[in-house]
DSSP file (Angstrom, degrees, kcal/mol; ACC not computed):
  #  RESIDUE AA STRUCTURE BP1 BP2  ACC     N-H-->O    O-->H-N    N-H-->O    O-->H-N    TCO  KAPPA ALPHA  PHI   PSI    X-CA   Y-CA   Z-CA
    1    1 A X              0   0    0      0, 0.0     2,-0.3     0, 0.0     5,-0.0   0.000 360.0 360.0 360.0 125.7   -5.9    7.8    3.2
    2    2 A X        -     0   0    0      1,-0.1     4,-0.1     3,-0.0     3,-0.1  -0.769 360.0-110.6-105.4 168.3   -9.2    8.5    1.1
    3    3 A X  S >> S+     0   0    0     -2,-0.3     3,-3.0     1,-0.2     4,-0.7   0.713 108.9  75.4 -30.4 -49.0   -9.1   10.3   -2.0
    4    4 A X  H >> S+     0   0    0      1,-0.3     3,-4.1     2,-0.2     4,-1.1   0.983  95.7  65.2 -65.3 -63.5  -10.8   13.5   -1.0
    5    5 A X  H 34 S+     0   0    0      1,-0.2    -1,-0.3     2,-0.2     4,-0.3   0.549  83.5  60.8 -23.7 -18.7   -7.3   13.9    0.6
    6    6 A X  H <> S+     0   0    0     -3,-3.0     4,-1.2     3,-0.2    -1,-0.2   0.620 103.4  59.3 -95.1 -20.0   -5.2   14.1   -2.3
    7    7 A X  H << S+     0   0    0     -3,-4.1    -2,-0.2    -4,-0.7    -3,-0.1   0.897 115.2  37.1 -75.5 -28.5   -7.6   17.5   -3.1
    8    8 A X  T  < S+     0   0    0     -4,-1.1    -2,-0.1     1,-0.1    -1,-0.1   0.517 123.2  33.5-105.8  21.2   -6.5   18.9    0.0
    9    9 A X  T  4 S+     0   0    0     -4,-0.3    15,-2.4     1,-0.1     2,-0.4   0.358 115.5  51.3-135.2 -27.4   -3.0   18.0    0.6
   10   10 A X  E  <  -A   23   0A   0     -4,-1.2     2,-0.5    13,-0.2    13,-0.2  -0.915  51.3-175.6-132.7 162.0   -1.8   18.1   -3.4
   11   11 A X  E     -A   22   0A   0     11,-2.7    11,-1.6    -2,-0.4     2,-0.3  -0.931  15.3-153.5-160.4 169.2   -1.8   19.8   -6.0
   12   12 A X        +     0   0    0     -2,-0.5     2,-0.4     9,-0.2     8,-0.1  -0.883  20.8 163.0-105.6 138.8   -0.9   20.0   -9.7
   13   13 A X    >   -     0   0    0      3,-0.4     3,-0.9    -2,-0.3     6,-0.7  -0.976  39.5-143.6-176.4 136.0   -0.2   23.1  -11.6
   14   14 A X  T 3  S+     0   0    0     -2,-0.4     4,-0.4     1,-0.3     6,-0.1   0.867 100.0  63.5 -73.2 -29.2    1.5   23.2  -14.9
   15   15 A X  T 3  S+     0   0    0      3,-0.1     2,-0.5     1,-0.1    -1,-0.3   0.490 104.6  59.0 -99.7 -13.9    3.5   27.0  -13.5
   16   16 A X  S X> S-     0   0    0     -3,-0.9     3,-1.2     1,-0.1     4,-0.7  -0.920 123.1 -10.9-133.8 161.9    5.2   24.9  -10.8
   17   17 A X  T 34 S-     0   0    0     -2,-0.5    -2,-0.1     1,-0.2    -1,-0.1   0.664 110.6 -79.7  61.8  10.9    7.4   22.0  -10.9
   18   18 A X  T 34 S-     0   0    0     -4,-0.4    -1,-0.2     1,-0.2    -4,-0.2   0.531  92.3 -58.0  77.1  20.5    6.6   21.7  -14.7
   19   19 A X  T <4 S+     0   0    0     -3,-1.2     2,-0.5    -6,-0.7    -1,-0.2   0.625  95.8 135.3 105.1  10.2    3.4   20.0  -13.5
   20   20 A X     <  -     0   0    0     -4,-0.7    -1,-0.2    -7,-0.2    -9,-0.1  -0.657  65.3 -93.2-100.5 133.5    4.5   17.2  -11.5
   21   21 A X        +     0   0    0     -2,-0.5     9,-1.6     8,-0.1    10,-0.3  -0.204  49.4 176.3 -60.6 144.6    2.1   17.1   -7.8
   22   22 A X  E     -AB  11  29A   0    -11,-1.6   -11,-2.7     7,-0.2     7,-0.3  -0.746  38.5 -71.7-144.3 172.4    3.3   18.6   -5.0
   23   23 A X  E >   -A   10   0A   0      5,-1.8     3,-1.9    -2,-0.2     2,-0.4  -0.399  62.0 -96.1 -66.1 131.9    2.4   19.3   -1.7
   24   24 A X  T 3  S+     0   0    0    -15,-2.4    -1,-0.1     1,-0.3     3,-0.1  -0.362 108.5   9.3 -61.1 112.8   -0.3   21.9   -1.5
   25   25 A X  T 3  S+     0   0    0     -2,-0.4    -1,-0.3     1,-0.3     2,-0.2   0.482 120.2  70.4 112.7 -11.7    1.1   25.2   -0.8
   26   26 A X  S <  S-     0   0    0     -3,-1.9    -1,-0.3     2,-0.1    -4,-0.1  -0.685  77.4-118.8-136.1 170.4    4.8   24.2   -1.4
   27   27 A X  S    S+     0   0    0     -2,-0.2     2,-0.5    -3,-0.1    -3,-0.1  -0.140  73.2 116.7-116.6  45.8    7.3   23.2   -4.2
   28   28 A X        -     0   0    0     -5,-0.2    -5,-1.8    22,-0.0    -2,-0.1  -0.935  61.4-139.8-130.5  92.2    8.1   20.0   -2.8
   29   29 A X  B  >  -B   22   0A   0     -2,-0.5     4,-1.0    -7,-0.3     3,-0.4  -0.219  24.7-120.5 -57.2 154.7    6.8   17.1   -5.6
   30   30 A X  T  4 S+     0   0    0     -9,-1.6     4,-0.3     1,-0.2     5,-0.2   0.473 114.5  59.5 -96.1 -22.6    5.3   14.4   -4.2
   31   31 A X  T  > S+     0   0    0    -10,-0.3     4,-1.4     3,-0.2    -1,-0.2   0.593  94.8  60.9 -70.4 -11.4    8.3   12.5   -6.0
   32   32 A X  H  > S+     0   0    0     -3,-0.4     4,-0.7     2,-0.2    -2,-0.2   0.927 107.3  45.4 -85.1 -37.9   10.9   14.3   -4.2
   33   33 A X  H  X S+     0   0    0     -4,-1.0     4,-3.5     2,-0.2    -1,-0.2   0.774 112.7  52.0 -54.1 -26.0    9.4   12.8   -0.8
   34   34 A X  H  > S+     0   0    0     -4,-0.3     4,-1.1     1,-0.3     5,-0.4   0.938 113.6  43.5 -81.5 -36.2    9.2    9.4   -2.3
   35   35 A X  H  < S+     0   0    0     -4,-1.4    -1,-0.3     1,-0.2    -2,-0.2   0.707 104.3  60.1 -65.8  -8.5   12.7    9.8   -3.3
   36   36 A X  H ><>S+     0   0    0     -4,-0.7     5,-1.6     2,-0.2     3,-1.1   0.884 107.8  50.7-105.1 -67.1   13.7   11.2    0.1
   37   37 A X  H 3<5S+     0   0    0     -4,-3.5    -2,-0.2     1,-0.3    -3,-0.1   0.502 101.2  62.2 -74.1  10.5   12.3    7.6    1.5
   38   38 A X  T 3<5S+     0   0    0     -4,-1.1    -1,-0.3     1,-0.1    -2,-0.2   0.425  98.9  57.9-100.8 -24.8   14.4    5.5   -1.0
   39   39 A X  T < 5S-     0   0    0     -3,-1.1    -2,-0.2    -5,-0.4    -1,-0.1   0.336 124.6-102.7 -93.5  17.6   17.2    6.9    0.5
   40   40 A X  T   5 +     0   0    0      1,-0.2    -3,-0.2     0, 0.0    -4,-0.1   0.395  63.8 159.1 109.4 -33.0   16.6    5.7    3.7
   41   41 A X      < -     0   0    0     -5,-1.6    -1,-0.2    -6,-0.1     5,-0.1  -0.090  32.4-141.7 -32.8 108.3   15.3    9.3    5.1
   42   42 A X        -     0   0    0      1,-0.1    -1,-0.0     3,-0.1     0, 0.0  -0.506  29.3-102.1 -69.1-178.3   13.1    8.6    8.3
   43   43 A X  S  > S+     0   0    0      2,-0.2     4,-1.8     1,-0.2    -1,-0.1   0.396 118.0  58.1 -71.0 -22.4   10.3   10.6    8.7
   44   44 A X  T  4 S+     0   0    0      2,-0.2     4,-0.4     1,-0.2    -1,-0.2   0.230 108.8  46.3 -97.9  -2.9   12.0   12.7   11.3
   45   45 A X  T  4 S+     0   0    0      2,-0.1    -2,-0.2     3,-0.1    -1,-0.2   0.513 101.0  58.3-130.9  10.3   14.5   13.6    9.2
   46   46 A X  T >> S+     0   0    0     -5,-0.1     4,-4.2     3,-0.1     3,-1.8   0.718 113.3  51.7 -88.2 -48.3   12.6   14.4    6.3
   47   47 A X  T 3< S+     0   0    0     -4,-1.8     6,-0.3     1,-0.3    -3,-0.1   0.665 106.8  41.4-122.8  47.1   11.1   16.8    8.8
   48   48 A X  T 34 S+     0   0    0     -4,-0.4    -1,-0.3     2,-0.1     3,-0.1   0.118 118.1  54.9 -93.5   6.7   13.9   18.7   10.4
   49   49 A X  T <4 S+     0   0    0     -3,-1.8    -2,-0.2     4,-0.1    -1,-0.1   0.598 130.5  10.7-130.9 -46.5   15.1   18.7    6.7
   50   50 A X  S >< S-     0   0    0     -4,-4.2     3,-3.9     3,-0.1    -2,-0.1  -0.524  71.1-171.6-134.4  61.1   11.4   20.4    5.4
   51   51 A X  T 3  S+     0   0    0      1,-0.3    -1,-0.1    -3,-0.1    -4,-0.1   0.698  81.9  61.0 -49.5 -15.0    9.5   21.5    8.4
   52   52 A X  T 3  S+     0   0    0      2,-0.0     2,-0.5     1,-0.0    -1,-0.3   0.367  81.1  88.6 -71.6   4.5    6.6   22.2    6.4
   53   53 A X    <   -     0   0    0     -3,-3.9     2,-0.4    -6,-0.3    -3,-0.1  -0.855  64.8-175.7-111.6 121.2    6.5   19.0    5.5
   54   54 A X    >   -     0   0    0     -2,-0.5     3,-0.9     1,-0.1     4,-0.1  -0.828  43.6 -96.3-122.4 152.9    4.0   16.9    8.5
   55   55 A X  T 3  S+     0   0    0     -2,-0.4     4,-0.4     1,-0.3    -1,-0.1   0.723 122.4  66.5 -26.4 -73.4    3.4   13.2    8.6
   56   56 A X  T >> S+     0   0    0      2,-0.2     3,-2.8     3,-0.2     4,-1.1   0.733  96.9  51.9  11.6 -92.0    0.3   13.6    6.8
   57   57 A X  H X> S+     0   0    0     -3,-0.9     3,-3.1     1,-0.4     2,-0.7   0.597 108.5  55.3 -35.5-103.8    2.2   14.9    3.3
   58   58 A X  H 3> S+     0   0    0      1,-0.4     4,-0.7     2,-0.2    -1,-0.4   0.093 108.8  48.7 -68.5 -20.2    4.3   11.8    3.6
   59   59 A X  H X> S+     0   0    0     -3,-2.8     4,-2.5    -2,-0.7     3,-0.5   0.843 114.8  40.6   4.1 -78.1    1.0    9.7    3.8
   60   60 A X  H <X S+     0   0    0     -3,-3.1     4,-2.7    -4,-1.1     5,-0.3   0.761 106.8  62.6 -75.3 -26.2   -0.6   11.1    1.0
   61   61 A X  H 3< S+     0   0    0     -4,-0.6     4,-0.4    -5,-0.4    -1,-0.2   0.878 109.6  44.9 -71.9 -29.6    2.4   11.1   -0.8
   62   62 A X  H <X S+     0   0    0     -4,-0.7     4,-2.5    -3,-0.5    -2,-0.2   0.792 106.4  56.4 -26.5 -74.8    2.2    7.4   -0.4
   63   63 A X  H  X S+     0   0    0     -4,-2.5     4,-5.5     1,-0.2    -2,-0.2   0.910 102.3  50.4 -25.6 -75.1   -0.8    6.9   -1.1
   64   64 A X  H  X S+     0   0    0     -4,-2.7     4,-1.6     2,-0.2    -1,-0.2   0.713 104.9  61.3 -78.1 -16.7   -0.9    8.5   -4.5
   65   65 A X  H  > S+     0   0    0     -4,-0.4     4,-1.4    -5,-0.3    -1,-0.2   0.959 109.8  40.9 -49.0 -48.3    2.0    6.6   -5.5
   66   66 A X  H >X S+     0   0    0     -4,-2.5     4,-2.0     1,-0.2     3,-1.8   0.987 113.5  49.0 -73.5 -43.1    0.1    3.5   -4.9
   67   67 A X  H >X S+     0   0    0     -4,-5.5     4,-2.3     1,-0.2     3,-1.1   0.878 113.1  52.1 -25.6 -64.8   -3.2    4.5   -6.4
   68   68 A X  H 3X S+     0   0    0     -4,-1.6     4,-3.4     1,-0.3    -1,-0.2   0.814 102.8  60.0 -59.4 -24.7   -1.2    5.8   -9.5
   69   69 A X  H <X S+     0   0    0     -3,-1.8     4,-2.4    -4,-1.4    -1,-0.3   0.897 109.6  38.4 -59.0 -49.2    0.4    2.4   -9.6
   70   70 A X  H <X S+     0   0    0     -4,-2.0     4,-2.6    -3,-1.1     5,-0.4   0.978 108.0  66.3 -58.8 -58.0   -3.1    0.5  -10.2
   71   71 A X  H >X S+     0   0    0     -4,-2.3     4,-2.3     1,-0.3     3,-0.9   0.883 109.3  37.1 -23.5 -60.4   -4.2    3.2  -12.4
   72   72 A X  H >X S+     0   0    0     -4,-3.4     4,-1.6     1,-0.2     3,-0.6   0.984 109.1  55.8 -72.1 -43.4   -1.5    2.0  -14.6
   73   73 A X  H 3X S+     0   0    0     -4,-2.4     4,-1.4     1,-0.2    -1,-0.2   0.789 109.9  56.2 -47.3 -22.6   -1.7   -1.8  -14.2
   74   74 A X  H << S+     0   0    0     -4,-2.6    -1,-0.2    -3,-0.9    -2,-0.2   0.884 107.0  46.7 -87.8 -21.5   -5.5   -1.2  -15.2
   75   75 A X  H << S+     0   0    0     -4,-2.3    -1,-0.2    -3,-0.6    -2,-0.2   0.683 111.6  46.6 -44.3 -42.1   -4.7    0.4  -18.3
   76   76 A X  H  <        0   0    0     -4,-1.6    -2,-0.2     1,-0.2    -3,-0.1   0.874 360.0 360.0 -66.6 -61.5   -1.9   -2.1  -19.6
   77   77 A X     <        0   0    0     -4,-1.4    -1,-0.2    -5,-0.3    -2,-0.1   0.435 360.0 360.0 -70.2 360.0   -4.3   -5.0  -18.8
């Protein structure tokens, strides 16, 4: 997943979800997927559950967890 993806697949906006990134186009945070797959959720039941929601999203949504995860480790360090 490269970066330039996370402009076209999320996006952040302070008027929904109180700011937290979401799927472009939706109200669905990009934590609510990660939480979805901490419970176990395949992917095929995340989407008969959110048909707007396509492989992709759950990709990116991935993704930008881990990125944010370095992000932080380089900060701390």
């Amino acid at each position: 997943m490269e970066e330039t993806d996370y402009i076209n697949l999320i996006s952040i906006n302070p008027n929904i979800r109180f700011g937290k990134p979401c799927i472009k186009g939706t109200r669905i945070a990009i934590v609510d997927i990660l939480g979805w797959l901490t419970l176990g959720m395949s992917y095929e039941e995340i989407y008969e559950n959110f048909p707007e929601i396509r492989r992709e999203h759950i990709l990116v949504a991935l993704s930008y967890a881990s990125k944010r995860e370095e992000i932080t480790r380089l900060i701390i360090a």
